[in-house]
FIKOL-162486 format. One record per atom (N, C-alpha, C): x, y, z. Coordinates in steps of 0.05 Angstrom, whole numbers, plus 5000, padded with zeros to 4 digits. Layout:
BEGIN
XYZ;...
end
This chain:
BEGIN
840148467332;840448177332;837848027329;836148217334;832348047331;831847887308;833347967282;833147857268;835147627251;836847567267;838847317264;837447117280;837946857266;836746567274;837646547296;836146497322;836746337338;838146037336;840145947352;840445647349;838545537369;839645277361;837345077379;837945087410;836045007425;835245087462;838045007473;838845057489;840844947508;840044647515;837644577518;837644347520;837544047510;839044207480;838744007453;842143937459;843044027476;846544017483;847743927502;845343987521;846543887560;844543677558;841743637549;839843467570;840643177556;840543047591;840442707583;837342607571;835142787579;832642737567;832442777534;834142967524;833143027499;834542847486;837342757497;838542517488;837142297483;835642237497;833241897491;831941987475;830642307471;829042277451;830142277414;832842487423;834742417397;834842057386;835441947403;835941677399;834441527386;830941607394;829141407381;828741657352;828441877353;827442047330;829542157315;832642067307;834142047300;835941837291;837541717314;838841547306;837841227311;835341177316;834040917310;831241007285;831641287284;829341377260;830341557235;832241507230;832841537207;835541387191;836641437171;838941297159;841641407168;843541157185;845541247188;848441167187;850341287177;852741157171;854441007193;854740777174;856440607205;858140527197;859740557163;862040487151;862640437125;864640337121;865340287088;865140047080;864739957055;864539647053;866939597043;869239717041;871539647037;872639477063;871639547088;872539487110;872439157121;869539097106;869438797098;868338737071;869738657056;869838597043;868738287021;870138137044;869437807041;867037707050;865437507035;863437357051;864137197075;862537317093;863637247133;864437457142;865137687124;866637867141;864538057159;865738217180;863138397193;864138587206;863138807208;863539037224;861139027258;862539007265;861939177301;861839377301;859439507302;859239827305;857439977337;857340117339;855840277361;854140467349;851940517347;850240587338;848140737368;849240937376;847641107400;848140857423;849240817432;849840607448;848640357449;846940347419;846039987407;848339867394;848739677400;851239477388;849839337365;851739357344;849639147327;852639127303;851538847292;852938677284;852538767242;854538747221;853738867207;854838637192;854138497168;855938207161;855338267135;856638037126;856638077087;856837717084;853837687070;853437417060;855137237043;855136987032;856036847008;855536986980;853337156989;852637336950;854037556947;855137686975;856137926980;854338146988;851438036991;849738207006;849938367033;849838557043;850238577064;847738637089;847138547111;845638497129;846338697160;844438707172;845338877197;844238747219;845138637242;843938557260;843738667289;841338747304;842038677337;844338537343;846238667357;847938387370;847238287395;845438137389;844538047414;842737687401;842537507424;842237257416;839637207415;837437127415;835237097415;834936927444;836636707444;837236497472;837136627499;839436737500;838436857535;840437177527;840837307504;841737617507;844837627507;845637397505;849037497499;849237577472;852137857478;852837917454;853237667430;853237637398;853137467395;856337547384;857437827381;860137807379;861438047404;863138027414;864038107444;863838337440;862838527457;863238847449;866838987453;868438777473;870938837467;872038687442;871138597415;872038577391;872838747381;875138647362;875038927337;872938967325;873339197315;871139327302;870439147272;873139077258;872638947230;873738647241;872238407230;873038037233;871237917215;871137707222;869737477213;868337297225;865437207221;864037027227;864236797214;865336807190;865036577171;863036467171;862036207165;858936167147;858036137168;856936307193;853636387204;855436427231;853236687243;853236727268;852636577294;855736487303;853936287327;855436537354;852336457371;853136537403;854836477419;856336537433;859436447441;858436257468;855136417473;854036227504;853635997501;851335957482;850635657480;850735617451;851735687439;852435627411;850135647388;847735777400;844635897373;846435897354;845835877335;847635957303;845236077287;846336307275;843836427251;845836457223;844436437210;844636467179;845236807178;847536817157;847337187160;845937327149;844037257135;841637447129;839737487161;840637247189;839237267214;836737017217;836736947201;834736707208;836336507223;833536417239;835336227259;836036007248;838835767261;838235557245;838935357256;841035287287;839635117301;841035227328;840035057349;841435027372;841834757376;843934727399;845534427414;843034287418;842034057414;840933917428;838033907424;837434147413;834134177402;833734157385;831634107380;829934057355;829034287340;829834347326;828434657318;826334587302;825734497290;822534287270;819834417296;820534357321;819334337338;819434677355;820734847352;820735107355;819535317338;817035267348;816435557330;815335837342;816835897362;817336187367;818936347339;818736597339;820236767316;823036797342;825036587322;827736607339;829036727321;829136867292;831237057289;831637267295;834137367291;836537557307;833937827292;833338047311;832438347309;834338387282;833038467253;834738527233;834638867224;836139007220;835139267209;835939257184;834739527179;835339607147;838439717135;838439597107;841239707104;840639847073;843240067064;842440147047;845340267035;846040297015;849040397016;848640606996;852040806985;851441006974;854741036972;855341186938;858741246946;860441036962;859940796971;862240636986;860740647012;859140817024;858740917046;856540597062;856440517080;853940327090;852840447110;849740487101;848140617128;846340477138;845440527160;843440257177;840640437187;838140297178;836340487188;834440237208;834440247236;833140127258;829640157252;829140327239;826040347239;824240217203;822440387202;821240347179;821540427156;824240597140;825040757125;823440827106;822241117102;820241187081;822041287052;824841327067;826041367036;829141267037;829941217004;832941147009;834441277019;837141137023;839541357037;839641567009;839741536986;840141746956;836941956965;835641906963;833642136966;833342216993;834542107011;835842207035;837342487032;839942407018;841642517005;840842856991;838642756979;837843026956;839343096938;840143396933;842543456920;844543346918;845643246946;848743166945;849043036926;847542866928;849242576901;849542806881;848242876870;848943006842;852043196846;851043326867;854143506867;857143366871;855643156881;858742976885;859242786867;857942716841;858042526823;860142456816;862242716801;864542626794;866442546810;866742516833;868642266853;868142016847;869841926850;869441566843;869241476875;866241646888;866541576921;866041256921;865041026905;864540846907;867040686908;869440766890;871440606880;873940676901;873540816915;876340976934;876540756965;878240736965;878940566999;879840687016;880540637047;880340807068;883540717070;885340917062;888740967073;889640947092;887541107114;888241197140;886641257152;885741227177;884341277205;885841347221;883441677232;884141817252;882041757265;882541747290;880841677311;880741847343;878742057345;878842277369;875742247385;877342267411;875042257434;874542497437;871842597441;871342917436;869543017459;868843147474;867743217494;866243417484;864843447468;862243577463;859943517453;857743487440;855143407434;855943427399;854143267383;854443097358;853843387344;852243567361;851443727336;852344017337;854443977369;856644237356;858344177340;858843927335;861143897315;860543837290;857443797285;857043797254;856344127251;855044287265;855244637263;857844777253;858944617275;862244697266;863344747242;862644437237;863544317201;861644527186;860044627193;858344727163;858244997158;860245097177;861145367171;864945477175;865045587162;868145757165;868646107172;866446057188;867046447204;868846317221;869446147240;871246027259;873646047244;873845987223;876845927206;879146067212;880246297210;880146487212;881746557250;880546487269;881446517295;882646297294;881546107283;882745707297;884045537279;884345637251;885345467234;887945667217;889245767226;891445917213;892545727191;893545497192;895245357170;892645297154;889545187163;888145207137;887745447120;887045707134;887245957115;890546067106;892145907103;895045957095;894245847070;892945597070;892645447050;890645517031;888545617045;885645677030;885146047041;886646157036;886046547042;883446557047;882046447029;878046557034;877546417051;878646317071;876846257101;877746457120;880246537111;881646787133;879046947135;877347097126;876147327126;874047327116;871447147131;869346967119;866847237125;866047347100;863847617115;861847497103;860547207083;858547267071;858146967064;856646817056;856046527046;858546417032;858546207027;860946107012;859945946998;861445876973;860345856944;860945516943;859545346971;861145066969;860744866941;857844996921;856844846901;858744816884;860944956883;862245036861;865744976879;865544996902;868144986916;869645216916;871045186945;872945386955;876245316933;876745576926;879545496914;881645636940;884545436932;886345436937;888345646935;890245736947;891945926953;893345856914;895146016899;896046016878;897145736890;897045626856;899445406854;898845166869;896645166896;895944916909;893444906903;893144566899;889944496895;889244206912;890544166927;888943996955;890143976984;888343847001;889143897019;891843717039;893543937028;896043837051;897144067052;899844087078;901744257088;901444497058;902944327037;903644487010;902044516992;900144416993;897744496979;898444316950;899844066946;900043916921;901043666924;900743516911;901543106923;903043006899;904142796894;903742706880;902742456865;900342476876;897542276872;896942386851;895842336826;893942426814;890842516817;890142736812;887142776810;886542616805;882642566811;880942356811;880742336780;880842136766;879242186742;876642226745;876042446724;873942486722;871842746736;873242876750;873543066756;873343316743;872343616740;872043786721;873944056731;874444176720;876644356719;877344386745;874244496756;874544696781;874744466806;873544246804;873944066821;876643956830;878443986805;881743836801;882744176821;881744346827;883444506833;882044706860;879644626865;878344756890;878144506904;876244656942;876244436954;872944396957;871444226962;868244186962;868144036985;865844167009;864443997034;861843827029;861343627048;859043657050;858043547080;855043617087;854143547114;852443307111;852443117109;850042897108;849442887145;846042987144;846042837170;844342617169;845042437197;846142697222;849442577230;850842317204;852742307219;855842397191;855342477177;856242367158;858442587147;860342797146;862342967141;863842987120;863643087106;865242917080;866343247064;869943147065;870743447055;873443217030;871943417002;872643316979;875343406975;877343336961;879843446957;880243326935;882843386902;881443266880;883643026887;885542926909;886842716906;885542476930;883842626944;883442436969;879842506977;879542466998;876442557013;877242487049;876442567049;875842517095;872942597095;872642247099;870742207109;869842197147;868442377152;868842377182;865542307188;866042067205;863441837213;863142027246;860842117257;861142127283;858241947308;860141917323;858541627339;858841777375;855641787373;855042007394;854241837426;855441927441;855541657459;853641777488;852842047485;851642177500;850742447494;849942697510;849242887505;852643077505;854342907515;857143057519;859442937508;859342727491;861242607485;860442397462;862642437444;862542387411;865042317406;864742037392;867641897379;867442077349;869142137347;870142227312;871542057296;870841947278;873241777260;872741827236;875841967225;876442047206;877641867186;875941817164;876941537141;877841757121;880641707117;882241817095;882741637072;880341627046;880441537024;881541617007;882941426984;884441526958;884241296944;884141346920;884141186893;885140896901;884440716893;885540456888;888440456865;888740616853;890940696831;893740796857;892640886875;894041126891;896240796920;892940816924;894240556943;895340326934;895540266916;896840006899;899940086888;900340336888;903040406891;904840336907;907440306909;909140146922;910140456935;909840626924;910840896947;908941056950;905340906959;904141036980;905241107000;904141387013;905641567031;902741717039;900741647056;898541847063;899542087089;902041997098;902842227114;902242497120;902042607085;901742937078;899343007086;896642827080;894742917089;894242787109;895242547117;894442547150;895042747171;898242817162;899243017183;897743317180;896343367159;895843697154;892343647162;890543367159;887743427176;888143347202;889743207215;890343237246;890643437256;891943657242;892843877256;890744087262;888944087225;885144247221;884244117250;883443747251;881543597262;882543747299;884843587307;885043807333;883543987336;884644257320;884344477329;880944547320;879844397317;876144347318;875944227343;876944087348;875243817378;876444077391;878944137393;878744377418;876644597424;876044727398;873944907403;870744827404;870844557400;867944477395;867744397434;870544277438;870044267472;869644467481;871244687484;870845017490;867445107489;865944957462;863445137458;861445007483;862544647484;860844477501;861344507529;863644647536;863944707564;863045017579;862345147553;860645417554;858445377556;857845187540;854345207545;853145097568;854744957581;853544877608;853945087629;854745267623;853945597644;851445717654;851245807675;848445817684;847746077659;849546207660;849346457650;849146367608;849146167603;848546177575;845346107568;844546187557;841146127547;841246077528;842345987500;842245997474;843146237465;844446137432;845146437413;844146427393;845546507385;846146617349;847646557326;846546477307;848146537282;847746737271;850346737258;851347077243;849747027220;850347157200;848647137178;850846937155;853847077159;854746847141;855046517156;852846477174;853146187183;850046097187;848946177158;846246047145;846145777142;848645597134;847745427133;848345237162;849445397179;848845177202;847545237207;844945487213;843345497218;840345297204;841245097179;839544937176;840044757195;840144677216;840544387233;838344467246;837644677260;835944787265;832744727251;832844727222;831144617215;830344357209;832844197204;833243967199;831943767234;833543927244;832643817267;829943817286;828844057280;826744017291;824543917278;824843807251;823343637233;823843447259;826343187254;826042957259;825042997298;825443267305;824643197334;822243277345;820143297324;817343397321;817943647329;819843847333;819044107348;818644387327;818744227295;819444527279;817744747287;
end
């Protein structure tokens, strides 16, 4: 075993300390996904998101630009939209504070308050702004100084995923699971299929080569389908059409990918699930699963996302169960850290990925 990769310390899993440091050398230090811009769409519209337990406000201008804010007022610290909001509404033309009514412009500049003179204010009163950057449909928010885009973020992926129309696809359906384990057993999870096999019986019904996973898997190129089925549902076929544009093997295998540190994305040639995850501690992670398909698909009068809602609920479960299982093992006195096998190389990159952004490579 001396020479299989260790995974990362036990205490990249249990500790509330390594948690604060994740937070600032992670998810306030690098680019991260907080939604779709399908979700607002209109000038005024905005997303409420949670971002490591920072609240921040996400709006879309009169040009259709989109902006990210602190939610918080410059005045005296009230939310400037309620954290019991929905997640998707409207500000309409500028953010005002619900306390004393500050109003900012949605790019965040301030622009007045009740009764004052703002001519005569010159403190820096606009709203804390971060960075925004988008990709495929995708909107990501980076809190710090970003040295590179979300696309060279990216690397390879973009290229491997070109032929999706990820830009043009809308979200069908949301699944939404409370998960009791740490952000980065469940992206480990996602980036390998030796598990398949014990935990996913109806996926390897569907896809045989996860049943009996001895060796790397050929994701560049994609996993094919049992005869006769080429995406993912119960029966392995829809009647959606493939994406245009798409190349043989794509219309008929299935393709992953891992963007971190939040970003999940499993290709199918009629749909995608996109799975966003929003880490709320060292032990607990929202999962939300955005089930996109064609604008051709949803504009149909007998859309029906059922097939694949009902057949990744059934995959998505039977992951949060074992990803709880792994998070309630590792807090054993008796566990010290493991191992990856050899066909689970590529989770063993988090490992490196990670100890880049947490100074420890």
């Amino acid at each position: 075993m001396s020479t299989h990769r260790r995974t990362l310390d036990p205490a990249a899993y249990l500790s509330d300390e390594v948690w604060r440091r994740e937070r600032d050398r992670i998810w306030f230090g690098d680019w991260v996904l907080v939604g779709r811009h399908d979700e607002f769409s209109d000038p005024g519209d905005r997303l409420l998101v949670d971002v490591a337990g920072e609240s921040i406000v996400v709006v879309r201008d009169e040009h259709g630009v989109v902006h990210a804010h602190a939610n918080v007022c410059r005045h005296r610290g009230a939310q400037l939209v309620a954290g019991d909001e929905p997640r998707c509404g409207a500000v309409g033309s500028a953010l005002r504070c619900p306390y004393h009514s500050w109003t900012y412009a949605h790019d965040g500049r301030f622009r007045r308050a009740p009764f004052l003179d703002a001519t005569t204010m010159t403190d820096d009163l606009d709203l804390r702004s971060l960075h925004v950057d988008s990709w495929g449909g995708f909107v990501f928010v980076h809190a710090g100084t970003p040295t590179t885009s979300v696309v060279e973020q990216l690397g390879p992926i973009a290229a491997r995923t070109r032929r999706y129309p990820l830009a043009d696809l809308r979200i069908g359906a949301t699944l939404t699971y409370e998960v009791a384990a740490n952000w980065k057993v469940i992206a480990e999870n996602y980036n390998e299929c030796y598990h398949c096999g014990p935990v996913h019986p109806e996926l390897c019904e569907l896809v045989p080569t996860f049943r009996q996973v001895t060796g790397p898997l050929d994701w560049p190129d994609g996993i094919p389908h049992r005869e006769g089925a080429w995406t993912f549902t119960s029966s392995g076929t829809s009647s959606r059409a493939p994406f245009p544009g798409l190349d043989e093997a794509e219309r008929t295998r299935h393709k992953g990918e891992l963007i971190y540190p939040n970003l999940l994305l499993s290709l199918a040639a009629e749909h995608v699930a996109a799975f966003r995850l929003e880490p709320h501690g060292p032990g607990s992670t929202t999962v939300v699963c955005d089930l996109l398909f064609h604008p051709d698909a949803l504009d149909d009068d007998a859309f029906d996302p059922s097939d694949v809602v009902e057949f990744w609920d059934v995959v998505n479960r039977q992951d949060w169960r074992i990803c709880e299982s792994v998070q309630r093992g590792m807090g054993s006195r008796w566990w010290a850290g493991g191992w990856f096998a050899p066909m689970e190389d590529d989770s063993a990159d988090i490992t490196i990925w990670y100890g880049e952004r947490m100074g420890t490579a």
